[in-house]
DOKOL-51818 format. One line per field, with one value per residue (C-alpha): residue number from 1; chain; x, y, z. Coordinates in nm, 4 decimals, always signed. Example, Ala and Ser with C-alpha at 12.3 -4.5 7.8 and 13.67 -1.06 7.14 Angstrom:
2
i 1|2
ch A|A
xx +1.2300|+1.3670
yy -0.4500|-0.1060
zz +0.7800|+0.7140
REM end
This chain:
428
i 1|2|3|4|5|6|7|8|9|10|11|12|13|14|15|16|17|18|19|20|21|22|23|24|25|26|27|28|29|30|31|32|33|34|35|36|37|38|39|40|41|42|43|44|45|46|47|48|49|50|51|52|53|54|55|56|57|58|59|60|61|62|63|64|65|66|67|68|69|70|71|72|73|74|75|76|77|78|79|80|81|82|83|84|85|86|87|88|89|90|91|92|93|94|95|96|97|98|99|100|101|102|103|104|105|106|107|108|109|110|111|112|113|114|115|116|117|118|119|120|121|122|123|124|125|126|127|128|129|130|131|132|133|134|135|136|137|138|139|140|141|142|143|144|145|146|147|148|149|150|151|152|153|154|155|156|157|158|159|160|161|162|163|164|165|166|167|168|169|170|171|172|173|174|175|176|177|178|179|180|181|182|183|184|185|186|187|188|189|190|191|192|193|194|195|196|197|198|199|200|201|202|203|204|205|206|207|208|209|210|211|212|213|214|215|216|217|218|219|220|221|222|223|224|225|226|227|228|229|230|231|232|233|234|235|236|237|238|239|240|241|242|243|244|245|246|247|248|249|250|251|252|253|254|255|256|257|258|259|260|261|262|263|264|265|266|267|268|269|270|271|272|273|274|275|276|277|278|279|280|281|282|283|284|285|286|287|288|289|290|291|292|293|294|295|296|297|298|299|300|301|302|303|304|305|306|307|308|309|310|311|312|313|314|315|316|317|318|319|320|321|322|323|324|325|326|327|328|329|330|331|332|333|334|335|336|337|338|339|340|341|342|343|344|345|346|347|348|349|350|351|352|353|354|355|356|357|358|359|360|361|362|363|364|365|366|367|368|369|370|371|372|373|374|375|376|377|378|379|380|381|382|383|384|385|386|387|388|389|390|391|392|393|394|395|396|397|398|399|400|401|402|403|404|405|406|407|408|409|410|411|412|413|414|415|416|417|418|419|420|421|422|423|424|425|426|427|428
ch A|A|A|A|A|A|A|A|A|A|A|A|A|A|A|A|A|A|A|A|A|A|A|A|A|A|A|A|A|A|A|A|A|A|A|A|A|A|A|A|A|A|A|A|A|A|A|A|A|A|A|A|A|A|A|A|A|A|A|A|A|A|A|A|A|A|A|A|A|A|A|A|A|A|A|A|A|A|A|A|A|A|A|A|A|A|A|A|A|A|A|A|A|A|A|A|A|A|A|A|A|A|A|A|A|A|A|A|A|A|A|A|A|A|A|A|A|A|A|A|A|A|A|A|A|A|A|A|A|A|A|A|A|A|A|A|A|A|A|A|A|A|A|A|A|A|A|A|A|A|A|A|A|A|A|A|A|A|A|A|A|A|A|A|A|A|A|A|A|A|A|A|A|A|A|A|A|A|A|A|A|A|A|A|A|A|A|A|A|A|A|A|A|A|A|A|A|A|A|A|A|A|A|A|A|A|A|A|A|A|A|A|A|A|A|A|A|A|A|A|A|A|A|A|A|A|A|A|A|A|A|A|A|A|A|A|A|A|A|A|A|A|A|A|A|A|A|A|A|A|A|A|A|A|A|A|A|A|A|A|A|A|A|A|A|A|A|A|A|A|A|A|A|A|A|A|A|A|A|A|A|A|A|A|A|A|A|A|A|A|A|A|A|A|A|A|A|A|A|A|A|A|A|A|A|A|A|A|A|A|A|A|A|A|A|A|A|A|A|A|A|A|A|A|A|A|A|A|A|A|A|A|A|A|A|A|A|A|A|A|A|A|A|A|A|A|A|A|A|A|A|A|A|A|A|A|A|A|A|A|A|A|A|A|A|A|A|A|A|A|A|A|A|A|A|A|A|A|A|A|A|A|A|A|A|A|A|A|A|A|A|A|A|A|A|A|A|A|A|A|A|A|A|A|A|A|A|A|A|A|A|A|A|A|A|A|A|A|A|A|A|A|A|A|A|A|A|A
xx +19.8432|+19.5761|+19.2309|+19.2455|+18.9989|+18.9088|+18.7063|+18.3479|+18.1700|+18.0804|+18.1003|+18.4035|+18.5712|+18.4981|+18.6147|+18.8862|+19.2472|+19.4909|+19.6684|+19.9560|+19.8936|+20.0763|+20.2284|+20.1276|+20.3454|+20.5721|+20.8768|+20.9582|+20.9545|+21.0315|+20.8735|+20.8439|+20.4368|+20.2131|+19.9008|+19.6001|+19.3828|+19.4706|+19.0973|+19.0426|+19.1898|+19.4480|+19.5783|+19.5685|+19.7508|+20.0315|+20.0395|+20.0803|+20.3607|+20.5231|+20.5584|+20.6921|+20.9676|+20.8353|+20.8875|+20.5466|+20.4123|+20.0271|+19.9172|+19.5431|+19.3294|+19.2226|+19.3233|+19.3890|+19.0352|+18.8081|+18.5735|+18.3933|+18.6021|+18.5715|+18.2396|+18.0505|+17.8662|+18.1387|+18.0171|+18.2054|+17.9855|+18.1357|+18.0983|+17.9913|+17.7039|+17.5997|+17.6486|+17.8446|+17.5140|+17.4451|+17.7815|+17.7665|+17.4376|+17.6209|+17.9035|+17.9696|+18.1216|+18.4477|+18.4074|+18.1791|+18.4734|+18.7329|+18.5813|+18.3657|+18.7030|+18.7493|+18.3911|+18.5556|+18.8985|+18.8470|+18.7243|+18.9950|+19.2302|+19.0731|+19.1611|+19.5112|+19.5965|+19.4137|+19.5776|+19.9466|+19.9963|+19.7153|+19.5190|+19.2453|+18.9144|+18.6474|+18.6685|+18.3238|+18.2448|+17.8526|+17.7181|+17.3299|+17.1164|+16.7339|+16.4546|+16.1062|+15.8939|+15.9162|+16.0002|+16.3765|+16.3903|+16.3837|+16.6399|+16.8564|+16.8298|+16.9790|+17.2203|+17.3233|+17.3474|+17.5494|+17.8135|+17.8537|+17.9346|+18.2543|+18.3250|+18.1859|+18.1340|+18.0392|+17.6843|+17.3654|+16.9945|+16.7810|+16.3939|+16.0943|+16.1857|+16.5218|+16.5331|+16.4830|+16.8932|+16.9509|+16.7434|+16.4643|+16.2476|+15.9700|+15.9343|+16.1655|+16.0765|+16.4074|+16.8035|+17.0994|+17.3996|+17.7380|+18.0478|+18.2854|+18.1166|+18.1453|+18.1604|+18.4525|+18.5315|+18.5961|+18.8049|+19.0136|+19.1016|+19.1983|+19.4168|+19.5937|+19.6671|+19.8060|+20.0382|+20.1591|+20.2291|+20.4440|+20.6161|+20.7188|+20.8812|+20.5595|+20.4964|+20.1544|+20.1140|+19.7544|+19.5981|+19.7842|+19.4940|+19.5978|+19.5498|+19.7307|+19.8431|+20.0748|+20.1311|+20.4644|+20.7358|+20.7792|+20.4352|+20.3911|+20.1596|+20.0854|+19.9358|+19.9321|+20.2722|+20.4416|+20.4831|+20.6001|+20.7544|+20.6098|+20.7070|+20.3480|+19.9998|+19.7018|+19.4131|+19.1848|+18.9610|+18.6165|+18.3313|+18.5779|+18.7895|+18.5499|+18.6575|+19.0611|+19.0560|+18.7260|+18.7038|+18.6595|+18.4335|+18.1535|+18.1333|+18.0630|+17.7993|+17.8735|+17.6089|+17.5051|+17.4004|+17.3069|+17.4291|+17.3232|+17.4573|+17.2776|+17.4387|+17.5725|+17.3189|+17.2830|+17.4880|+17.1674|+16.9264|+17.2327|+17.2469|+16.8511|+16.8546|+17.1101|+17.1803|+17.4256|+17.6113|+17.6206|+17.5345|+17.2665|+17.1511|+16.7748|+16.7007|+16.5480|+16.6512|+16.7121|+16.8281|+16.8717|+17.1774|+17.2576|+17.4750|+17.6248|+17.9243|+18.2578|+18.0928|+17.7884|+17.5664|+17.3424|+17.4885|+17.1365|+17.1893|+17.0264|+16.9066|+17.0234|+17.0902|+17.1853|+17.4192|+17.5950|+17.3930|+17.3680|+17.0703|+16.9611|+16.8293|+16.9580|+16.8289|+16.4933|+16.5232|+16.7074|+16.5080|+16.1819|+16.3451|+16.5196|+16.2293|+16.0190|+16.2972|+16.3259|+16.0323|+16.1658|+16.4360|+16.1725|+16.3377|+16.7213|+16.9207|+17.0489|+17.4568|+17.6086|+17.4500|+17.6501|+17.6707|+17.9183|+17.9582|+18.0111|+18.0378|+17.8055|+17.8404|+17.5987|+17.6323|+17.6467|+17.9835|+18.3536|+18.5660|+18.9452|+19.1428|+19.4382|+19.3741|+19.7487|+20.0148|+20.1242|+19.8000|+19.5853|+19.2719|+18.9712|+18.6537|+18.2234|+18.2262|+17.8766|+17.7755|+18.0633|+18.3543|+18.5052|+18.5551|+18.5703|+18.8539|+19.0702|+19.0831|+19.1486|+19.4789|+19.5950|+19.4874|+19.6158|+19.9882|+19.9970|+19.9638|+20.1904|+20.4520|+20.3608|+20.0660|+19.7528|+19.5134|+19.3295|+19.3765|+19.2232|+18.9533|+18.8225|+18.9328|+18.7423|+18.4209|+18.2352|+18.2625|+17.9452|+17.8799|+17.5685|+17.2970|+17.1927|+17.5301|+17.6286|+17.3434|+17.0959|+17.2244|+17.1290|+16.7534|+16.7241|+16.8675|+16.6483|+16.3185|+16.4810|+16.5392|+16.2016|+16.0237|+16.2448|+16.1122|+15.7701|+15.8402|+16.0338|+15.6918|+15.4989|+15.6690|+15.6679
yy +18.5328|+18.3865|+18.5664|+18.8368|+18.8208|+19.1036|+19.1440|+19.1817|+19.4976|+19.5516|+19.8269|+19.6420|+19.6416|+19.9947|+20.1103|+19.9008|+20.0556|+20.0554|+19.7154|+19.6005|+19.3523|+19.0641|+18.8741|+18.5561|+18.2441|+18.1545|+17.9378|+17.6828|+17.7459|+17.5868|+17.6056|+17.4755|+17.4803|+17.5903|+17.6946|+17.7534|+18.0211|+18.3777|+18.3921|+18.4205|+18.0323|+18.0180|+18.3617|+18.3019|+17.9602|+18.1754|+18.4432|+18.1588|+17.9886|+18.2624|+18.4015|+18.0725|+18.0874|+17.9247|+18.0001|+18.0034|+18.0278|+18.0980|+18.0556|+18.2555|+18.1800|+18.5599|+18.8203|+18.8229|+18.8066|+18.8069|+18.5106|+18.4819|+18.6915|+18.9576|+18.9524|+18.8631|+19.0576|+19.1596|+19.0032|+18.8649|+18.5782|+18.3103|+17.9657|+17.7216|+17.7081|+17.4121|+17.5227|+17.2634|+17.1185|+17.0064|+16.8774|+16.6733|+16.5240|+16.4385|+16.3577|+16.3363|+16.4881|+16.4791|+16.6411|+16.9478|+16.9807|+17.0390|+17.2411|+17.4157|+17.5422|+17.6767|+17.8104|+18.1896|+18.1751|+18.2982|+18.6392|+18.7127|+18.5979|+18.8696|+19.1254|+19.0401|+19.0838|+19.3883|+19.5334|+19.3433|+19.4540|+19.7758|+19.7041|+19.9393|+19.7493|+19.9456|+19.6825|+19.7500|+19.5703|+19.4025|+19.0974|+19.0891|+18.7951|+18.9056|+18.7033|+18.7408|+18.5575|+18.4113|+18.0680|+18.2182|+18.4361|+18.1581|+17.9273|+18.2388|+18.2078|+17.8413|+18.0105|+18.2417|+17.9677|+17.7458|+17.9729|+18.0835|+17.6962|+17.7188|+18.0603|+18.3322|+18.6207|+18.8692|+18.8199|+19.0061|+18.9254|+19.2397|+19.2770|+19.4061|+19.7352|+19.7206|+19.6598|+20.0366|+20.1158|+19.8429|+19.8552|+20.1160|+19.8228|+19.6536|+19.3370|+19.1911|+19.0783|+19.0497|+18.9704|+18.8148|+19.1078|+18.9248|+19.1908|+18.9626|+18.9421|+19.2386|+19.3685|+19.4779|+19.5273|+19.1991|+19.2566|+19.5133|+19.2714|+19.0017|+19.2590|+19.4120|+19.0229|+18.9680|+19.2510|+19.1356|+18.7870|+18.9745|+19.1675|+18.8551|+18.7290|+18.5693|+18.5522|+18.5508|+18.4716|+18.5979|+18.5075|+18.1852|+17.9413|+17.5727|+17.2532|+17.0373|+16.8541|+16.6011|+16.4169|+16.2929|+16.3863|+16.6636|+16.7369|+16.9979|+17.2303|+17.3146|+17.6161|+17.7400|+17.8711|+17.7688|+17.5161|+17.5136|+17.2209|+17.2055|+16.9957|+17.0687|+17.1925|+17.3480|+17.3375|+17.6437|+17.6891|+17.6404|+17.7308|+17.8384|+17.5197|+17.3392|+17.0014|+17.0665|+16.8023|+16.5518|+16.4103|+16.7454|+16.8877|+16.5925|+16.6505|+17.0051|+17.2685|+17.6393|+17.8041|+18.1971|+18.4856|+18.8472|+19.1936|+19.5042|+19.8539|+20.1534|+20.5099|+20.7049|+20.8156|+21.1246|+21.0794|+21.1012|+20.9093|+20.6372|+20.6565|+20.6460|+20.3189|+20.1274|+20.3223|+20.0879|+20.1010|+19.6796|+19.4189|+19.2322|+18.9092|+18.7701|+18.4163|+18.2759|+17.9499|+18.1546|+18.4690|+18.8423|+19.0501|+19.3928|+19.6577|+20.0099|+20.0491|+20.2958|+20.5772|+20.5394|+20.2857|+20.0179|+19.7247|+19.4318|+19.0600|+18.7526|+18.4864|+18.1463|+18.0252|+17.6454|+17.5613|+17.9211|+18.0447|+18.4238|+18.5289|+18.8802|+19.1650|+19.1646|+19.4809|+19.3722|+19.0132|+19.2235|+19.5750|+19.4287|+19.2590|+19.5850|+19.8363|+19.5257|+19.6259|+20.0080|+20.1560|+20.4811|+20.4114|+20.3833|+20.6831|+20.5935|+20.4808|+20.1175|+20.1992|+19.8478|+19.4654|+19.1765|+18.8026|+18.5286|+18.2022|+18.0029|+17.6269|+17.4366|+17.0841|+16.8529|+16.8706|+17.2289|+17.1999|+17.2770|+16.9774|+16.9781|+16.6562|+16.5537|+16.4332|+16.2791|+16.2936|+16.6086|+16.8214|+16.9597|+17.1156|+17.3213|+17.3697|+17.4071|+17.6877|+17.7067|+18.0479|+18.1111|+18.1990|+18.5370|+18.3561|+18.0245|+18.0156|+18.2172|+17.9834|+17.7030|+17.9172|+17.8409|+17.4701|+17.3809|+17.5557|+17.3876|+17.0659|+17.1557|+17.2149|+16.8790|+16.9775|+16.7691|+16.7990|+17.0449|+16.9826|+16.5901|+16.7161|+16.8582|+16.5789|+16.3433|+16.4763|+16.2654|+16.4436|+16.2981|+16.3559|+16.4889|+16.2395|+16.2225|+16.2941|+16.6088|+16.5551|+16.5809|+16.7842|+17.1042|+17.0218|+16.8147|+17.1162|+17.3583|+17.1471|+17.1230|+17.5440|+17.6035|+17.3527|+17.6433|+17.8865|+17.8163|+17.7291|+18.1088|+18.2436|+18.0321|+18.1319|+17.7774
zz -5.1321|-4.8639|-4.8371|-4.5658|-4.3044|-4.0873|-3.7689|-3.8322|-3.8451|-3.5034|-3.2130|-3.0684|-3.3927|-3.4328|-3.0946|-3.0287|-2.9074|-3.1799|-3.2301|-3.5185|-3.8372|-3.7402|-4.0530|-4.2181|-4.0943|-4.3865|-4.3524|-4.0561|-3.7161|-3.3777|-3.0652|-2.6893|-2.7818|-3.0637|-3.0006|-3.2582|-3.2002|-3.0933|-2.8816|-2.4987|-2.4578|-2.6762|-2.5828|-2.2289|-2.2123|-2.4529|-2.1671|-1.8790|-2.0695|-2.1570|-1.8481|-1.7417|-1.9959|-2.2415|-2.6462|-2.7767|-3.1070|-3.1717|-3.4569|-3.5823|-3.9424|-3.8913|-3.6610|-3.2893|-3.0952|-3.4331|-3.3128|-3.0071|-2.7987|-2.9982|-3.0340|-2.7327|-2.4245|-2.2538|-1.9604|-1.6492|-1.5867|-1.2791|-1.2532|-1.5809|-1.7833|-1.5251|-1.2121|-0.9126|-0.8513|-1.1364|-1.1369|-0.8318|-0.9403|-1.2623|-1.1918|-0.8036|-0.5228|-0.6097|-0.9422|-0.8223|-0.5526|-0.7867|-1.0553|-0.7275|-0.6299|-0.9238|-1.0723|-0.9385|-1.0664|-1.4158|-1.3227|-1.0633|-1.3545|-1.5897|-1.3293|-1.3152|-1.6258|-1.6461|-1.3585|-1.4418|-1.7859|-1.7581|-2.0055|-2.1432|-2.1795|-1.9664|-1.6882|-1.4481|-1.1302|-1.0978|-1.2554|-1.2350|-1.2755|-1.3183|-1.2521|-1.4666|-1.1766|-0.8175|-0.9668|-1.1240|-0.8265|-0.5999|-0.7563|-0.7687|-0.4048|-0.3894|-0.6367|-0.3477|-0.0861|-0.3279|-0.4546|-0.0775|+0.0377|-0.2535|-0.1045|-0.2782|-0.0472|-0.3156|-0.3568|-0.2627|-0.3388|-0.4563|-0.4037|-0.6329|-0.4775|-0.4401|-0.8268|-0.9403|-0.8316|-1.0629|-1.3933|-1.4890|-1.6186|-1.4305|-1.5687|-1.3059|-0.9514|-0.7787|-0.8965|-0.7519|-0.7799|-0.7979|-0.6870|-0.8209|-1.1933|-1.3853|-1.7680|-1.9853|-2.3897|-2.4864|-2.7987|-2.6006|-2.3624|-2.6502|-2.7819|-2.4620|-2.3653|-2.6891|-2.6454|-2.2797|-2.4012|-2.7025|-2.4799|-2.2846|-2.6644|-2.7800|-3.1342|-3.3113|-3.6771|-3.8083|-4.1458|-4.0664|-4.0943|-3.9536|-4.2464|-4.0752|-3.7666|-3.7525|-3.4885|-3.3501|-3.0858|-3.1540|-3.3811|-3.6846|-3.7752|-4.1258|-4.2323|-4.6143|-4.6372|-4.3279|-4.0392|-3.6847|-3.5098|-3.1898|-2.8596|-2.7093|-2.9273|-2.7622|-2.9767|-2.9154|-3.2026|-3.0207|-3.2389|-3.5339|-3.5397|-3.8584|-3.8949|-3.8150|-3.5407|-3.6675|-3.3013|-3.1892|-3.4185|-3.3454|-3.0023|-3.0176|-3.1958|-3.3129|-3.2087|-3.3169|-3.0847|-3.1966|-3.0575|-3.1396|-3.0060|-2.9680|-3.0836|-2.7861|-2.4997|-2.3353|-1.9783|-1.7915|-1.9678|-1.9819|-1.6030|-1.5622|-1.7537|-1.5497|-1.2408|-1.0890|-1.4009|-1.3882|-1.6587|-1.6829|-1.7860|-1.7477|-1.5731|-1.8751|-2.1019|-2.3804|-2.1926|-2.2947|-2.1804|-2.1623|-2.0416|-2.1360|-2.3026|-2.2012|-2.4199|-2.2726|-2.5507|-2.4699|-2.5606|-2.6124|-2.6985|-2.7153|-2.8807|-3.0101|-3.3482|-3.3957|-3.6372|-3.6360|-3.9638|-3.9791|-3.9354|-4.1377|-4.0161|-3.6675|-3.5255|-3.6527|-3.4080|-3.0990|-3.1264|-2.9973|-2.6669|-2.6129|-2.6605|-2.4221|-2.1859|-2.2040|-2.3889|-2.3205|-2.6203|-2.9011|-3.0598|-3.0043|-3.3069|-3.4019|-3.4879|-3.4712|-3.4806|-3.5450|-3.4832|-3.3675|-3.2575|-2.9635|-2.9087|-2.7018|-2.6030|-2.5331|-2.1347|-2.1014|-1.9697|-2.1281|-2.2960|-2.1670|-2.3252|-2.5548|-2.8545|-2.8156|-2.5478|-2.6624|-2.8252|-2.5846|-2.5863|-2.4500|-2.5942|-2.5782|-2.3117|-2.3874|-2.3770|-2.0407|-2.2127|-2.1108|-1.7516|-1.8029|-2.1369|-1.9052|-1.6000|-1.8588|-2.0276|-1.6676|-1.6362|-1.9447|-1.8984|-1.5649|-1.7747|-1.9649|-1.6798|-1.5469|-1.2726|-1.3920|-1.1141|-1.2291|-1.6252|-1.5091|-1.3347|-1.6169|-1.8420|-1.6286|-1.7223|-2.0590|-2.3476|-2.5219|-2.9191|-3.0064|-3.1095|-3.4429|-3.5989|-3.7720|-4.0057|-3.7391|-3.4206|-3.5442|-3.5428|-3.2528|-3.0531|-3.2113|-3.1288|-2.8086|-2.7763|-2.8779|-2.6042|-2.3963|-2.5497|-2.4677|-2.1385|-2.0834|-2.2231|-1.9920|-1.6807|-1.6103
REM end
């Protein structure tokens, strides 16, 4: 019998709304498309095929939402980890266009579902971005301007004062608010999407870890004690694929954030520290993020590790930045801390492809996943129903490998993140 693997011991796992063990693939199946990974990517492109008739298969090495989706902030963060002008500068006018027009999408998708199939996940409206000095606060200005040009109305720049109906913490000297960002319970929303695309017929095989793709018209995918003949494959591993697909795997790093919940907070003094009730990230390199939780926790993470080790002791990295935060929780208790991976890229910005006519992909969200692996479920089932315009504009972009290799990525990057580092600490 294959190893079972669990989710990992975190506040999501802990709270999440009751959801069935899914059996083991064994035996032969056949499918219109197979896709690896029950995550935020893969489960999305299941839900878009399915509801386009489609017999899908999805095949997961643990259970449904255990990696990154299960695991991460919670936050509904738009646009890509490089924003459209970076893009253009990049990679031209054309390019920041397309994916301009759709750096929103992925958000309004989250609601959908949420709303179509009413799913429980403690969905709250208000993205903050929070800037340390006038330098952050500025460029979150020509933030504001730029989203507005690819129609974002949503979006309202907060003053020094103006900052106390936001946070109770005055390290910050002003924020961007975004309406249309927002925070939910990431693993509940893996699971309640799981359940709408098995309602729709779907069928998801967990402990079903992939060995195997062959390629071919139709392909096959091999797990342990099963297979399923396949038509189409979506590859949607990210930071969990290891070396399943080798051309993948090089051009991407799993990289290792920590979270850490606190136990529940009095009403009041929950309210005090976030009046508006939003989440929050901070402007720097190597940001912090926070928000409070459906029963009323602070939810703190942050930090970067390259190369996806573990790190121990994760209160003891994440309980300074909170208490630097909100003193006034010196006495609260630590109840959950965990880690997970996501994948990063070398550009900062996702990798759509095929690896062959018929496998796709999507991978390296690069830290803007909840939003971004959502709007791709839909690029890549419009693919797969024969509408490439938006699937190509993605796939246009270079997907570079890292320098150095696999031998020497991870140490590049972190010379790299601390030269960041200093520079956060600098204000510079």
């Amino acid at each position: 019998m294959s190893q079972t693997v669990e989710h990992t011991g975190s506040y999501y796992a802990y709270s999440a709304n009751p959801s069935p063990q899914r059996p083991a693939l064994r035996g032969s199946l056949r499918a219109d498309v197979c896709v690896i990974g029950a995550g935020y990517t893969g489960i999305s492109t299941a839900l878009h095929l399915a509801e386009a008739g489609f017999k899908v298969v999805v095949l997961e090495a643990a259970r449904v939402g255990w990696g990154a989706s299960g695991r991460n902030g919670g936050q509904i963060v738009n646009s890509y980890s490089r924003d459209i002008d970076v893009i253009e500068a990049r990679h031209g006018a054309d390019a920041a266009r397309k994916l301009g027009a759709m750096a929103f999408e992925g958000g309004k998708i989250i609601r959908e579902r949420i709303a179509k199939y009413d799913i429980q996940c403690d969905l709250k409206d208000g993205n903050v971005f929070a800037a340390f000095t006038q330098k952050q606060l500025d460029e979150l200005i020509a933030k504001k301007a730029l989203w507005e040009r690819y129609g974002h109305t949503g979006l309202k720049l907060v003053d020094k004062a103006g900052m106390k109906d936001i946070v109770s913490s005055d390290q910050y000297v002003g924020a961007l608010l975004d309406t249309w960002g927002g925070h939910i319970h990431p693993l509940n929303l893996a699971l309640g999407e799981a359940a709408a695309f098995e309602s729709l017929g779907g069928q998801i095989f967990e402990q079903s870890a992939v060995v195997e793709v062959l390629k071919g018209q139709p392909a096959t995918v091999k797990t342990a004690q099963g297979e399923v003949v396949a038509d189409t494959v979506v590859v949607a591993g990210n930071a969990y694929l290891g070396n399943l697909i080798p051309q993948l795997a090089e051009k991407t790093l799993p990289c290792g954030t920590q979270v850490v919940t606190t136990e529940r907070l009095d009403p009041a003094l929950a309210k005090s520290l976030l009046p508006g009730d939003n989440c929050v990230e901070d402007c720097n390199f190597l940001l912090d993020y926070y928000r409070l939780t459906g029963d009323n926790r602070l939810l703190y993470g942050g930090g970067t590790v390259y190369g996806a080790r573990d790190p121990g002791e994760i209160e003891r990295l994440i309980r300074p930045k909170m208490l630097k935060t909100f003193p006034q929780l010196e006495n609260v208790k630590i109840e959950f801390g965990w880690t997970g991976n996501f994948s990063l890229t070398l550009s900062r910005l996702p990798q759509v492809g095929r690896v062959d006519s018929n496998i796709y992909y999507s991978q390296g969200c690069s830290g803007h996943g909840v939003t971004y692996t959502h709007l791709a479920g839909r690029i890549i089932s419009e693919a797969i129903r024969g509408q490439r315009e938006r699937f190509d504009a993605f796939a246009s972009l270079p997907h570079y490998p890292f320098p150095g290799g696999r031998l020497f990525r991870v140490p590049m990057l972190t010379m790299g993140a601390w030269w960041y580092e200093m520079r956060d600490r600098l204000g510079v």
